[in-house]
C-alpha positions as CSV (number, residue, x, y, z in Angstrom):
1,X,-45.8,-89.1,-20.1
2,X,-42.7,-87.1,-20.4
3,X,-39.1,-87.7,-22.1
4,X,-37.3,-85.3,-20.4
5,X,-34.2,-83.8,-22.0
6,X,-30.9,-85.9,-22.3
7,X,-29.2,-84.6,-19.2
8,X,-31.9,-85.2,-16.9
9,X,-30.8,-88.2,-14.7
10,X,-33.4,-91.0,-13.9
11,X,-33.7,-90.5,-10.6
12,X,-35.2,-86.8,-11.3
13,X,-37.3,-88.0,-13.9
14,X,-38.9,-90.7,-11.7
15,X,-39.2,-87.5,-9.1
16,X,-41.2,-85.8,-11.7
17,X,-43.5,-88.3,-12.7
18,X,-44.4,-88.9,-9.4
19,X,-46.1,-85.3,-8.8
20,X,-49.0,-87.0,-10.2
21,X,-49.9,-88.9,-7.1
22,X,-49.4,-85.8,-5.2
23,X,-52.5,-84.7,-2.6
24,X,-54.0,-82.3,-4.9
25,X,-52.5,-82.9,-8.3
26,X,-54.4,-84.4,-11.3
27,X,-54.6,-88.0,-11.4
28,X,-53.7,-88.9,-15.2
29,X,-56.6,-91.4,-15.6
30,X,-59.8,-92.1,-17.8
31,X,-62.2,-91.7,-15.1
32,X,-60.7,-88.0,-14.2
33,X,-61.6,-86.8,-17.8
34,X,-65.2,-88.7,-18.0
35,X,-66.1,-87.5,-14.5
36,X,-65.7,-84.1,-15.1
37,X,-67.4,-81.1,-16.3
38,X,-64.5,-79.4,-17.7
39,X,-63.7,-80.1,-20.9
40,X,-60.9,-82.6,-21.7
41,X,-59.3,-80.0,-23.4
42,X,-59.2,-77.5,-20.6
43,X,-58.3,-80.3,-17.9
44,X,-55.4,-81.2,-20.1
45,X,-54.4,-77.5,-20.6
46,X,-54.5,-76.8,-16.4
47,X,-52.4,-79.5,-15.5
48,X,-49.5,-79.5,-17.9
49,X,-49.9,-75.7,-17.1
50,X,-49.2,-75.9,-13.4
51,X,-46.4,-78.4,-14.0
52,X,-44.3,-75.9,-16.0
53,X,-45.3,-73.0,-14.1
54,X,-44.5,-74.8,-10.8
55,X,-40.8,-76.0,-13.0
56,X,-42.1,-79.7,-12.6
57,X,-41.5,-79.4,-16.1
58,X,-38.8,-77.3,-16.8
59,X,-37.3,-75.8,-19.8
60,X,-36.1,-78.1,-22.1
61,X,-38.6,-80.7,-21.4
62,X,-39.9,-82.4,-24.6
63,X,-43.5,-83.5,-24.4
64,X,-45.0,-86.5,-26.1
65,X,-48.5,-85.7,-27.5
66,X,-49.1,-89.7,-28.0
67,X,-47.9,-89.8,-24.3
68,X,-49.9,-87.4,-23.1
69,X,-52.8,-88.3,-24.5
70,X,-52.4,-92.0,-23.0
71,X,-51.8,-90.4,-19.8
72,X,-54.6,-88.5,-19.9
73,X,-57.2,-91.1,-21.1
74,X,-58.1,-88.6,-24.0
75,X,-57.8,-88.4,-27.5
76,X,-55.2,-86.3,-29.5
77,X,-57.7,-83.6,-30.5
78,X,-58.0,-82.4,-26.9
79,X,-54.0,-82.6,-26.4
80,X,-53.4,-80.7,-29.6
81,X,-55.9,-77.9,-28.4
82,X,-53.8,-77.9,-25.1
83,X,-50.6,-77.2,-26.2
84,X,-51.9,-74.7,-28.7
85,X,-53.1,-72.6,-26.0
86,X,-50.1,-73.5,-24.1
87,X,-48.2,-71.9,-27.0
88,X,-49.8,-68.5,-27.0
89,X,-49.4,-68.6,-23.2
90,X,-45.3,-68.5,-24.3
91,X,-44.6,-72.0,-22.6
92,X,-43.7,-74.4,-24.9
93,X,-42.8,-74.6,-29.0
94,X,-43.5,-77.0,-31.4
95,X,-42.2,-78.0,-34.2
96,X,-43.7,-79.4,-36.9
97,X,-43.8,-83.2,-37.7
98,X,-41.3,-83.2,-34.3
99,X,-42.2,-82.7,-31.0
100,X,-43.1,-80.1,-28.6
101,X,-40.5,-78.4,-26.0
102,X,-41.2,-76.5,-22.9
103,X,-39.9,-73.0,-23.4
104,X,-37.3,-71.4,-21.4
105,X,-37.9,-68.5,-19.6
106,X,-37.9,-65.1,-21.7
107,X,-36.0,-62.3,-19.5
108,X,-38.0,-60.0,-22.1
109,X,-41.6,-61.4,-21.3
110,X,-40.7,-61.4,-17.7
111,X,-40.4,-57.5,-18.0
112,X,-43.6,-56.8,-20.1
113,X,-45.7,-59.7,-18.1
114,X,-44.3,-57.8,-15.1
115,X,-45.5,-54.3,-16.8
116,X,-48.8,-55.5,-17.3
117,X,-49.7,-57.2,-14.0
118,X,-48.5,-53.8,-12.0
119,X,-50.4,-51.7,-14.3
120,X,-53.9,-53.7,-13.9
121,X,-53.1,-54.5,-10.3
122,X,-52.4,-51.1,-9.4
123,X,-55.5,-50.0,-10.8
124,X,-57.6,-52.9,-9.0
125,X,-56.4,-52.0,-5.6
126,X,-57.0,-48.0,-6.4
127,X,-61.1,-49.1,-7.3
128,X,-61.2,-51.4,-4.3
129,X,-60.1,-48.8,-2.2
130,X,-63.0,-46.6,-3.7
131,X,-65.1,-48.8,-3.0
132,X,-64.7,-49.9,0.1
133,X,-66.8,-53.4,-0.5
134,X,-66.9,-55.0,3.3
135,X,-66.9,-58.2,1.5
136,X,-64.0,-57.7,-0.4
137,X,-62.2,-56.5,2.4
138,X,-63.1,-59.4,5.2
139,X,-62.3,-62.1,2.4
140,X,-58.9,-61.0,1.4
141,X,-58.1,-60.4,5.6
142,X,-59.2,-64.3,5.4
143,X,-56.8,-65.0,3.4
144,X,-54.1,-62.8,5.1
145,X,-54.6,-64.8,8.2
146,X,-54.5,-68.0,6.5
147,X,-50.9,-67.2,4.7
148,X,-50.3,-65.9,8.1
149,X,-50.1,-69.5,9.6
150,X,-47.7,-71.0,6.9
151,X,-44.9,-68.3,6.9
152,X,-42.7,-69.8,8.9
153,X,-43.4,-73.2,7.2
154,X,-41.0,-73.3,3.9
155,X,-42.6,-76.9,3.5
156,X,-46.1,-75.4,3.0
157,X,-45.1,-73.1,0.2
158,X,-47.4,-74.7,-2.0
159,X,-50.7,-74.1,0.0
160,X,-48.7,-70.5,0.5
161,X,-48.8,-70.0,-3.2
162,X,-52.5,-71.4,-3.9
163,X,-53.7,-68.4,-0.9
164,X,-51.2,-66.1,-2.8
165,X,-53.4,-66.6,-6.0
166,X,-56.8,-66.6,-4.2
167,X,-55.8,-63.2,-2.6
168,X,-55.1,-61.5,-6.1
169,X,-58.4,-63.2,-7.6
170,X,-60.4,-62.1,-4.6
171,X,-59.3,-58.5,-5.2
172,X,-60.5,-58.9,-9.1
173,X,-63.5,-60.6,-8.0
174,X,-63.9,-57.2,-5.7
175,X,-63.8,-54.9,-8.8
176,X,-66.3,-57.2,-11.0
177,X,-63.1,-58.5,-13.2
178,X,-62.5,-62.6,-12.7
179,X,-62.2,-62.5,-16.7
180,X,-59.7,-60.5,-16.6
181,X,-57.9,-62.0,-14.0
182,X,-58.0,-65.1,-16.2
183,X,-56.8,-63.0,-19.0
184,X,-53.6,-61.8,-17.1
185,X,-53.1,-65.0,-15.4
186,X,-52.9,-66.7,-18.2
187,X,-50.4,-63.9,-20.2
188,X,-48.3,-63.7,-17.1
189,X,-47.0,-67.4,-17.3
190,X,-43.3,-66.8,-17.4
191,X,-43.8,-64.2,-14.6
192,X,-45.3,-67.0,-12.6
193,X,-42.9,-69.1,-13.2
194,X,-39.3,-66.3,-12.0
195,X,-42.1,-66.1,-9.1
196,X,-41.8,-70.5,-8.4
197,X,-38.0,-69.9,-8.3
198,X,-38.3,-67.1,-5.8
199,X,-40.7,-68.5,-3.8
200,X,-39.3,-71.0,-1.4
201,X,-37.5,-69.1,1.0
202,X,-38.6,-68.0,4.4
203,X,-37.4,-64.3,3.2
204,X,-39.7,-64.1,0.0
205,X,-42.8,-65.6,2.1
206,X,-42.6,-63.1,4.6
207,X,-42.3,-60.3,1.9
208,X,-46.0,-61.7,0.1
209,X,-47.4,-61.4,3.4
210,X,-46.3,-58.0,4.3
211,X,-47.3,-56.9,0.7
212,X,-50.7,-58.7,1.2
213,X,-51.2,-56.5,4.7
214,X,-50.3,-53.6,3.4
215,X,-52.9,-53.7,0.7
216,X,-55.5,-54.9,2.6
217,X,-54.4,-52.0,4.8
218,X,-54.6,-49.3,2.4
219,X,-58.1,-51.0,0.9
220,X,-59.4,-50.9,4.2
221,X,-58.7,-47.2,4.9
222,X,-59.9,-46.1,1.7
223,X,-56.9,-44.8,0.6
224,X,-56.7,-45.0,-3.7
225,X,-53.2,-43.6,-3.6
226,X,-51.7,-45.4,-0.9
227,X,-53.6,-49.1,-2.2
228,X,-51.8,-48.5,-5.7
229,X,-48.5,-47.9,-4.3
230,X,-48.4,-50.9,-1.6
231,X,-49.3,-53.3,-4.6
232,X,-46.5,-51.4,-7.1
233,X,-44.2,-52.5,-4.1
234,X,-45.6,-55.9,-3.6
235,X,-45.4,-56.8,-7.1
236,X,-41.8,-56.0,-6.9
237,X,-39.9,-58.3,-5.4
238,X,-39.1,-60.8,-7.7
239,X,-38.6,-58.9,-10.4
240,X,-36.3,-56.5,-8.2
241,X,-33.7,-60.1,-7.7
242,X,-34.4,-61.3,-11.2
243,X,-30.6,-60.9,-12.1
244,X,-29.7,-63.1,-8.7
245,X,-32.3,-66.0,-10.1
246,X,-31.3,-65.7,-13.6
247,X,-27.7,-66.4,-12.3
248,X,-28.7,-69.4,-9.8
249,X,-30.6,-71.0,-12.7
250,X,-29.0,-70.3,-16.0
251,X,-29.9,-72.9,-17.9
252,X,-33.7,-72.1,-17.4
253,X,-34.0,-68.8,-18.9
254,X,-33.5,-67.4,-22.7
């Protein structure tokens, strides 16, 4: 599916193409795409999506859209709509009558995808706290507990990150905003992406669950203030070390 760039040794490459038999990733096949009620498009566009955001597919990483669409079981048309939206998400490049490369990751659109997310978020947790929906509030303590038995478990960071997302949809959901959730999501790609390097160490899981409490914390005492400021601080963290992650992993960002 992939030719990854010249560097990458074989062994890593098999590595990577094997994330498709993993428990919960999307099976490349025929019968994935006719079975579902997603479009191909859309199935084509979350999977390759997760992969770069997850650095499965990191930058540099040319993708084949002949290969892709083989893998898939679809035609080109729903490949090509893939990677365009892929594109205006700011992870990958094509050029034309060439090929299509996985972006590296912009220092710059860390910093305004970072401004945006705290400016939103910060607003969603000052509602919530207005509110004051009980529904709101025993879901996202749900979810607190969940994360709350995998801290301690680097090896479960991937079902730590899936929570970590449902927690922050959960609060939009709260406020009546899953589009835009989807909206920011979707613009906040390279974001994501400083947060996958970040994110495996025992430190940093403990820090999204401590921000996660004191949210829910702030919601719960219907305190606007103090619920803006606790996600300000959550949202923080890996933006605060971006200069120590840049300089573990320079050949990943631009």
């Amino acid at each position: 599916m992939i030719t990854s760039r010249p560097r990458r040794r074989p062994a890593e490459r098999d590595q990577m193409n094997e994330t498709t038999h993993r428990p919960g990733a999307l099976p490349f096949t025929n019968e994935t795409v006719r079975t579902s009620h997603v479009p191909a498009s859309a199935r084509v566009y979350e999977e390759i999506r997760r992969r770069i955001v997850a650095i499965e597919l990191p930058p540099d990483t040319t993708l084949s859209r002949g290969d892709l669409a083989d893998a898939f079981g679809v035609s080109q048309s729903p490949v090509r709509e893939a990677i365009l939206r892929l594109e205006q998400d700011g992870l990958v490049v094509s050029f034309p009558q060439s090929r299509t490369v996985v972006t590296r990751i912009g220092i710059a659109r860390i910093r305004e995808e970072h401004f945006l997310r705290t400016a939103v978020e910060r607003d969603v947790a000052r509602r919530l706290a207005e509110i004051g929906d009980p529904a709101t509030i025993l879901k996202v303590k749900g979810l607190v507990k969940m994360q709350e038995a995998l801290a301690d478990d680097v090896e479960q960071v991937a079902l730590f990150k899936q929570l970590d997302e449902a927690f922050h949809e959960a609060l939009f959901e709260g406020v009546g905003q899953s589009n835009l959730h989807r909206h920011i999501t979707a613009r906040c790609g390279n974001l994501a992406r400083l947060r996958s390097l970040d994110l495996p160490r025992r430190e940093k899981l403990a820090s999204v669950l401590a921000g996660h409490r004191a949210v829910v914390a702030a919601i719960e005492a219907g305190d606007p203030d103090a619920a803006a400021s606790a996600m300000r601080h959550h949202l923080s963290g890996s933006i605060e070390r971006l200069p120590q992650i840049v300089e573990a992993n320079p050949d990943l960002f631009a």
